[in-house]
C-alpha positions as CSV (number, residue, x, y, z in Angstrom):
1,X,0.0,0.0,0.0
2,X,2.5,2.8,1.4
3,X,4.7,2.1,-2.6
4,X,1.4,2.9,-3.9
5,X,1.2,6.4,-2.6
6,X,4.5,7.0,-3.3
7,X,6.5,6.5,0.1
8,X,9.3,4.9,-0.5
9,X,10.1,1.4,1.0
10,X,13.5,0.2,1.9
11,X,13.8,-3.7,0.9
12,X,16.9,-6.0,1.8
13,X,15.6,-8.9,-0.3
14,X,17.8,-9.4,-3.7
15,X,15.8,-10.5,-6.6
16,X,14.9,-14.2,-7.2
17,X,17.4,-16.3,-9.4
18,X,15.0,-17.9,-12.2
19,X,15.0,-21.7,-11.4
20,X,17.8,-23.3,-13.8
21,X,16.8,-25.2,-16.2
22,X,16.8,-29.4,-15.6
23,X,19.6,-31.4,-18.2
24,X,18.8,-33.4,-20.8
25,X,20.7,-36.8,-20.7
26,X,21.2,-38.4,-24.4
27,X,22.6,-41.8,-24.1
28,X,24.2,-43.8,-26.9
29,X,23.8,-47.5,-26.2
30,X,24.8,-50.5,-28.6
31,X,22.6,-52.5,-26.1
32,X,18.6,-52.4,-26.2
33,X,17.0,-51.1,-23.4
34,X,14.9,-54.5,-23.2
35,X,17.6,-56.8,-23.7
36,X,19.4,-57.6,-21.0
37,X,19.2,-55.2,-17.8
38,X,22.9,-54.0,-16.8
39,X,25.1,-51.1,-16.5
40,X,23.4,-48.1,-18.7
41,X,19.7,-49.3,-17.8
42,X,20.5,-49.1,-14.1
43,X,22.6,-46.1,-14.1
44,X,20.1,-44.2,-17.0
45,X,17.1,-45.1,-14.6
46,X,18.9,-43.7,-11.7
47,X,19.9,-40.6,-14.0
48,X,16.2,-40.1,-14.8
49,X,15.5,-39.2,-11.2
50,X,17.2,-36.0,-11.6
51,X,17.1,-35.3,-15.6
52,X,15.3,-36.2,-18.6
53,X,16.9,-39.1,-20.4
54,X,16.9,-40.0,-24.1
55,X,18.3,-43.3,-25.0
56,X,19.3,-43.7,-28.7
57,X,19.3,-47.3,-29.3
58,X,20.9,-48.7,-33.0
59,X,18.2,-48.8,-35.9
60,X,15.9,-50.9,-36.8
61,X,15.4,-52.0,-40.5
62,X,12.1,-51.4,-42.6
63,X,10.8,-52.0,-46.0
64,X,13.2,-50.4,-48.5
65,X,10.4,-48.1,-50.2
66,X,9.8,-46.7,-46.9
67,X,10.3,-43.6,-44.9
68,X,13.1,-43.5,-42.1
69,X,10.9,-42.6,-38.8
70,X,12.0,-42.2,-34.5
71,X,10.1,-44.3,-32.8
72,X,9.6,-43.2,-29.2
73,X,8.6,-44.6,-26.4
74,X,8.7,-44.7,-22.4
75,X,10.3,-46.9,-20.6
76,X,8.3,-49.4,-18.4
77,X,8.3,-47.8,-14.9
78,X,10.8,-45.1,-16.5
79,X,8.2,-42.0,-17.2
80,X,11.6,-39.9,-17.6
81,X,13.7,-42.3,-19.7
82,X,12.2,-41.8,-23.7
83,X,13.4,-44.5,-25.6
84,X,14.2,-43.6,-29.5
85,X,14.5,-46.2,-32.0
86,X,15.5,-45.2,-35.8
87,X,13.6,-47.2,-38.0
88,X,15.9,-46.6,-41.6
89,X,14.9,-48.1,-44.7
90,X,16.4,-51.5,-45.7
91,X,19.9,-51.2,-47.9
92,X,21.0,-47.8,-47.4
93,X,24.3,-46.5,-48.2
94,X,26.3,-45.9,-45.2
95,X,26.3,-42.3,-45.7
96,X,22.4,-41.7,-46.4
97,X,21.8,-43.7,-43.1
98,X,24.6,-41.5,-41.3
99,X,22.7,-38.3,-42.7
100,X,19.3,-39.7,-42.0
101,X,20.4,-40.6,-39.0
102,X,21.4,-37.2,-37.9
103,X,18.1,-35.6,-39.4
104,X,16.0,-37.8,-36.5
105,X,18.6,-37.2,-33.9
106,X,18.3,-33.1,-34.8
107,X,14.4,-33.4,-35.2
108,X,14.2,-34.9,-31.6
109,X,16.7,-32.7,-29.4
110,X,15.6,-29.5,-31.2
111,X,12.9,-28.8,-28.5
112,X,15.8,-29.4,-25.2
113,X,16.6,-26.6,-23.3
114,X,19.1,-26.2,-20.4
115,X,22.0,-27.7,-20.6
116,X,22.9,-31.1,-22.6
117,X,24.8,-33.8,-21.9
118,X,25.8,-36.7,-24.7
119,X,26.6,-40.1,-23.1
120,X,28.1,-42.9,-25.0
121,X,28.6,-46.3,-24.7
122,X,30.1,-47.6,-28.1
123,X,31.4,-44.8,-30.8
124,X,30.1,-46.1,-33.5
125,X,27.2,-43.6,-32.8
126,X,29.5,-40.6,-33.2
127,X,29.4,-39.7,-37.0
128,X,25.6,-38.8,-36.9
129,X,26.3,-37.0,-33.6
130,X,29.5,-35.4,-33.7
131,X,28.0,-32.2,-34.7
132,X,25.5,-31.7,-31.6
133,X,26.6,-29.0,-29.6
134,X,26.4,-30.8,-26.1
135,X,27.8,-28.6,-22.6
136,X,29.2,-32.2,-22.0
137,X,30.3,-35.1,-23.4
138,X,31.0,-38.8,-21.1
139,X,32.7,-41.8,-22.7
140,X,31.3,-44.4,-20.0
141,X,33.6,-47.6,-21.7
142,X,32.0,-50.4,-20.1
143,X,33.6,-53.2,-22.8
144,X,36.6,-53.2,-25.2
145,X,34.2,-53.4,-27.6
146,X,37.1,-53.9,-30.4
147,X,38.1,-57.4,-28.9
148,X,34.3,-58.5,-29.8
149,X,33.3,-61.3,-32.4
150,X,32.3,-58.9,-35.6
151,X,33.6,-55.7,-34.4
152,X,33.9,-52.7,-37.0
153,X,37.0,-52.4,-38.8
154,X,36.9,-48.8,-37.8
155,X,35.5,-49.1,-34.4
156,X,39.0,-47.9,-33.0
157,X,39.6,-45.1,-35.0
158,X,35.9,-43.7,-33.7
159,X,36.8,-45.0,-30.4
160,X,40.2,-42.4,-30.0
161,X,37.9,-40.1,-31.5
162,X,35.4,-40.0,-29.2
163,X,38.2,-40.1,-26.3
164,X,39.8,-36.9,-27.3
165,X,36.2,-35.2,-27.6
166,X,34.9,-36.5,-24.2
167,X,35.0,-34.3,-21.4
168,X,35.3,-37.3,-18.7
169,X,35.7,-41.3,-19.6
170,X,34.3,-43.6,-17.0
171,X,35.4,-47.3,-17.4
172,X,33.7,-50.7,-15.7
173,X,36.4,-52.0,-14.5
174,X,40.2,-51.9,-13.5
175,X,41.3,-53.5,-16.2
176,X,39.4,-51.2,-18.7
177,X,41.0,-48.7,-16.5
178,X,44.4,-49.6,-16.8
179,X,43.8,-49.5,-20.4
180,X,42.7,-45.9,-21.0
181,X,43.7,-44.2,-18.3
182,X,47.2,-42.8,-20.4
183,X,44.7,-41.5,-23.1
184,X,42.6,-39.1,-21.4
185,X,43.5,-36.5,-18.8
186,X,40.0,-37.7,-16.8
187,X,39.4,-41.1,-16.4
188,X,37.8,-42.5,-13.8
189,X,37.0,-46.2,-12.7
190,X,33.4,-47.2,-11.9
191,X,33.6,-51.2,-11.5
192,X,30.0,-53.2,-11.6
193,X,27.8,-52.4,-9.0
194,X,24.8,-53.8,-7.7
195,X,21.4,-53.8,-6.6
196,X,21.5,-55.9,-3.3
197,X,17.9,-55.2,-2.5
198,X,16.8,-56.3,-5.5
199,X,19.0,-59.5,-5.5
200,X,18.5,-60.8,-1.8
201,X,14.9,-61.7,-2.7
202,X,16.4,-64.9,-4.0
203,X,18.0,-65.5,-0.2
204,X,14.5,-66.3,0.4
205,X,12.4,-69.2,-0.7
206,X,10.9,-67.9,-4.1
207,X,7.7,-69.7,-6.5
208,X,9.8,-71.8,-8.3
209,X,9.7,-71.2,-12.4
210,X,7.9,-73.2,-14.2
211,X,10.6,-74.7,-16.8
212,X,13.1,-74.8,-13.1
213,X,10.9,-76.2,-11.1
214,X,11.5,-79.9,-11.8
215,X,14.7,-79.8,-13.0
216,X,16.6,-82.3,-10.5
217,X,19.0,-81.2,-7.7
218,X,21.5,-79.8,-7.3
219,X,21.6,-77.1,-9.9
220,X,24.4,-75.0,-10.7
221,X,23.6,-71.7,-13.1
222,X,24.2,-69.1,-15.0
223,X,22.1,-66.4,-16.5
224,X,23.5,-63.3,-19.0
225,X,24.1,-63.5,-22.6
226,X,25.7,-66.8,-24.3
227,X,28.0,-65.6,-26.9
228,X,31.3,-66.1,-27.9
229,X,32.6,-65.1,-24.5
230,X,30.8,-68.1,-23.2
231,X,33.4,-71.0,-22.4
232,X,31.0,-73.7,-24.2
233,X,34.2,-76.6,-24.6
234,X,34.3,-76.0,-20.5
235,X,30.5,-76.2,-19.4
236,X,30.5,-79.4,-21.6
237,X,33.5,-81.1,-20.0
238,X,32.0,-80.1,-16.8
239,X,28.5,-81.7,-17.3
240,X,29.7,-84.6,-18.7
241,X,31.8,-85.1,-15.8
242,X,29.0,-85.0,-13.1
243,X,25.9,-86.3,-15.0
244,X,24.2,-85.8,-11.4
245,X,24.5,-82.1,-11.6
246,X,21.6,-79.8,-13.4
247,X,23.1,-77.1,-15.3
248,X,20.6,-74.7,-15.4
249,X,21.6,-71.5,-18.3
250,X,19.6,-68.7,-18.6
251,X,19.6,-65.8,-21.2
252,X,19.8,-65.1,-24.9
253,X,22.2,-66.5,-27.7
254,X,24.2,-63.9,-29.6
255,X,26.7,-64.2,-31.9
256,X,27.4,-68.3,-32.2
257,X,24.9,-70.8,-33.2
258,X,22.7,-72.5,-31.1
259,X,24.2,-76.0,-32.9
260,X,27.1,-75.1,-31.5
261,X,25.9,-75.5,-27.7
262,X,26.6,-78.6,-26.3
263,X,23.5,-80.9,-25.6
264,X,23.3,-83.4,-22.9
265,X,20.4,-84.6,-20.9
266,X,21.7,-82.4,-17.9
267,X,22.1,-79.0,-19.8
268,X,19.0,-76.8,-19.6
269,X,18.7,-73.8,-21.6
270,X,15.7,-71.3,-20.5
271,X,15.7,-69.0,-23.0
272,X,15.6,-65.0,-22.1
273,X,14.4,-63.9,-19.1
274,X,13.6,-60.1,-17.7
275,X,15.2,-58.7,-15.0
276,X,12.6,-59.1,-12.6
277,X,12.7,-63.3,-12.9
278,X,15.9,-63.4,-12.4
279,X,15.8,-63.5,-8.6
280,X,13.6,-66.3,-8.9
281,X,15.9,-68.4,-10.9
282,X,18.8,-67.6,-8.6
283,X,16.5,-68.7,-5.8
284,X,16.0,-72.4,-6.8
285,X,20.1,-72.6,-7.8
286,X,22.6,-74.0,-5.0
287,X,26.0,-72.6,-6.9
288,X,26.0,-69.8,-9.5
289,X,28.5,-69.8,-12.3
290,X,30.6,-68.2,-14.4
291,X,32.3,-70.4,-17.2
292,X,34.1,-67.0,-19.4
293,X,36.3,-68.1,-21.8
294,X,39.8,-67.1,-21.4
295,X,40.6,-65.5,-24.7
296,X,41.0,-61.5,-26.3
297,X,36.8,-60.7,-25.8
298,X,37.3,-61.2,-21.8
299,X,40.6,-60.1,-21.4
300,X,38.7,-56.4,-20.2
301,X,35.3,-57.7,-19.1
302,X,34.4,-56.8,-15.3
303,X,30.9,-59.3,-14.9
304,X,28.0,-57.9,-12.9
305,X,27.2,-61.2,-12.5
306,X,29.7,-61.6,-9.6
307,X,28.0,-59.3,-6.7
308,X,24.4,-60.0,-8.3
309,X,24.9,-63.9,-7.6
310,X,26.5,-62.8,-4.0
311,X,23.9,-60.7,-3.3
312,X,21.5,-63.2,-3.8
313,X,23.4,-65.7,-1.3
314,X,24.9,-68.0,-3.6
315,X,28.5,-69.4,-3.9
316,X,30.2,-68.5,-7.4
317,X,32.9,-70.5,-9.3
318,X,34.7,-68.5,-12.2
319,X,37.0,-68.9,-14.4
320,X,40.5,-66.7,-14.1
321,X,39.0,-63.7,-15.5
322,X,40.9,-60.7,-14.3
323,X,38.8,-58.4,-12.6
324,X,37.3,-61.5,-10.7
325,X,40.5,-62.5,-9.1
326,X,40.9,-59.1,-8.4
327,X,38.4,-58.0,-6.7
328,X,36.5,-60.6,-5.6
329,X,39.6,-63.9,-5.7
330,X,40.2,-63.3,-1.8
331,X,36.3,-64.0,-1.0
332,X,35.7,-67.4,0.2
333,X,32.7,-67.6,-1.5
334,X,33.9,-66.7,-5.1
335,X,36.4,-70.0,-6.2
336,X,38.3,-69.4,-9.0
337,X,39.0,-72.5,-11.8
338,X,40.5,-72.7,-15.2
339,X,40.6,-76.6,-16.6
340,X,37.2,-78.9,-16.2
341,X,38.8,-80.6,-13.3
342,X,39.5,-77.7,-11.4
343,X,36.4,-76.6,-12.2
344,X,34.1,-79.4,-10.8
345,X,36.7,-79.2,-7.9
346,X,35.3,-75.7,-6.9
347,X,32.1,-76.6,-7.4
348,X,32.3,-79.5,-4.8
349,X,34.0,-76.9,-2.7
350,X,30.7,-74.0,-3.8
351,X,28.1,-76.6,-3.0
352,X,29.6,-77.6,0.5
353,X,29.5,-73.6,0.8
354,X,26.1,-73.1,-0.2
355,X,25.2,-76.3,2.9
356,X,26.6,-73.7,5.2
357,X,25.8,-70.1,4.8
358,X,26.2,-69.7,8.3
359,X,29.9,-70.8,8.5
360,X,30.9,-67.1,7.7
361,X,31.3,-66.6,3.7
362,X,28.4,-64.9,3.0
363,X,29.0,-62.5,6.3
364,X,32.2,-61.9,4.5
365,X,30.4,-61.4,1.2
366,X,28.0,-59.0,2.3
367,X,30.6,-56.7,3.8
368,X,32.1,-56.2,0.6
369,X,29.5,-55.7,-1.4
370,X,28.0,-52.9,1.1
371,X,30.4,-50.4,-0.9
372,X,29.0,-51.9,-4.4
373,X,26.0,-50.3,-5.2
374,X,24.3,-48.8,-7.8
375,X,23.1,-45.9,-6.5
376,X,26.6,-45.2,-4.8
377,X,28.1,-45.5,-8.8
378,X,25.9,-42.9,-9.6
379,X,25.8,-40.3,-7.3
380,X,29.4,-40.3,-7.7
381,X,29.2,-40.0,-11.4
382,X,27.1,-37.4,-10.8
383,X,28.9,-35.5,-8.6
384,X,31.7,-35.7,-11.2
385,X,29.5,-34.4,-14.1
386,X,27.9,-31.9,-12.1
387,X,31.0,-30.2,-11.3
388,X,32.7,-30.4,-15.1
389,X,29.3,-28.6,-16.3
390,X,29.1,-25.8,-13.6
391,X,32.4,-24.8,-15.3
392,X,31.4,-25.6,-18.4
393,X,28.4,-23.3,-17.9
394,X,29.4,-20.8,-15.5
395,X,26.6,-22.3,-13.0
396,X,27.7,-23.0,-8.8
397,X,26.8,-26.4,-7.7
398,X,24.7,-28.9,-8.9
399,X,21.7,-27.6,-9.2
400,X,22.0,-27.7,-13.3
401,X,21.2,-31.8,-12.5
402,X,18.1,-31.5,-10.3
403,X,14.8,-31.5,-12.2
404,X,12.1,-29.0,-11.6
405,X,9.1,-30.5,-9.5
């Protein structure tokens, strides 16, 4: 009232900042979101609670008369994870689908405002992007994905590329750490995490699956993707060598033949299963396993596998894969094996184990894996971003990540 009559009125209160404007995560992932559920869908998900988060998955081939298109979707349970699919016409040159390509990608970040940050898991995605103008760019390398079955020929060159554009490199694991750490001046090493809560369902007695449920005992499993970095010469040695075991193997086949598994009457393969069965499946298992080949596709690999099967209380045998002895070698409950012999040796040695969960191994287990968790990974990666774009942007503090309500 008095301002309106013209008395003047002292005020201490400064003027209010506008609200910054929430990020915009786009995410470059070789691996569909519906796939198999690992390292970008948990840390994406978590990202989503704090930005908007666009994952570009690889396209998708149509009739050749037709139209390239973005399909778009939401993620199941993910209202803040949009998942964009190119759909590109079957046959096209490698530079039309590079261009058309970029058109969609243009098209669907042209409405994003506040800052932007690209994220990429594999760098074959780089010559339609290059040219966005992102505040920040993250190499997050969770595989060498050069030492693959059918890698690019070029996949390296993109690679170095992508490493001298990127802000900040994350790695999943020490080896992959070791490996890049001398070509960027910010590398950091994130090594698989994991879920516990979700895990320790299967310390408790679960409905058993259908297609488990009568499979004799005891069973010894494995569930992830059976590819070439599947030692399939070593779970056949092993199963014909204790006919009395079930060896129970869940997830997809990639990259081999399914004539090339090896058949015998006590080798079940379940096919695909989501993320959410897997607890169930771990449940009804008494040893969990890991039979990796030992060759050039595994020398980097860092398995989620190892803390999700601990978290879930079971025993794990592995072959000598690096990052396994490393971290997790000391554990009583992880054995470590490399012929068929030794193999079946540890999991004598795994199934006495799984008798006794008492005895101390999984106490010893669960102490470990306390500093393993997802949502530990991410807050730190967060913290990380959020201080390379405040400089980036002239912003203080984090507040650039934190979503509007």
């Amino acid at each position: 009232m008095l301002t309106r009559v013209g008395v003047p009125v002292e005020s201490r209160a400064e003027p209010s900042a506008p609200e910054p404007e929430a990020a915009t995560l786009v995410c470059f992932s070789h691996l569909r979101w519906n796939f198999v559920f690992q390292r970008p869908q948990h840390l994406m998900s978590r990202f989503a609670r704090e930005m908007a988060v666009i994952y570009w998955e690889e396209p998708v081939e149509i009739g050749p008369r037709e139209t390239a298109y973005l399909q778009v979707r939401e993620a199941a349970g993910q209202p803040k994870v949009r998942i964009g699919v190119p759909h590109l016409p079957q046959g096209m040159p490698d530079d039309a689908r590079e261009a058309a390509l970029e058109r969609l990608l243009d098209a669907h970040i042209a409405a994003v405002r506040g800052p932007l940050i690209a994220w990429y898991y594999t760098p074959m995605m780089l010559p339609f992007s290059r040219h966005i103008d992102a505040d920040l760019t993250v190499f997050d390398a969770m595989d060498e994905l050069s030492k693959f079955k059918f890698a690019p020929t070029h996949l390296l060159d993109l690679e170095q590329e992508l490493i001298d554009r990127a802000d900040i490199v994350f790695t999943g694991g020490s080896s992959l750490y070791e490996a890049k750490k001398d070509r960027h001046p910010n590398v950091h090493c994130f090594p698989s995490s994991v879920d516990r809560a979700h895990f320790c369902k299967a310390r408790a007695r679960q409905f058993e699956p259908a297609d488990q449920e009568d499979l004799p005992l005891p069973r010894l499993g494995f569930y992830g993707v059976i590819d070439e970095r599947f030692d399939i010469e070593l779970l056949d040695a092993v199963a014909k060598m204790r006919p009395d075991w079930s060896f129970v193997m869940v997830g997809p086949v990639v990259k081999i033949s399914e004539d090339e598994l090896p058949r015998r009457p006590n080798i079940h393969y379940l096919g695909s299963k989501t993320y959410d069965q897997l607890p169930a499946y771990l449940s009804g298992w008494d040893v969990a396993l890991m039979p990796f080949a030992m060759n050039e596709s595994t020398q980097f690999i860092s398995p989620t596998k190892t803390p999700e099967y601990l978290a879930g209380g079971k025993p794990v045998v592995s072959t000598p894969i690096k990052d396994v002895v490393r971290h997790y070698g000391q554990l009583e409950g992880v054995k470590i094996a490399a012929t068929p012999q030794e193999f079946v040796a540890a999991c004598e040695e795994a199934l006495e184990l799984s008798r006794n969960p008492e005895s101390g191994w999984l106490a010893e287990a669960d102490l470990m894996l306390s500093a393993a968790s997802w949502d530990t990974t991410q807050a730190r990666m967060a913290g990380l971003v959020a201080d390379l774009l405040g400089v980036r942007t002239g912003a203080t503090g984090p507040a650039l990540l934190v979503a509007a309500e």
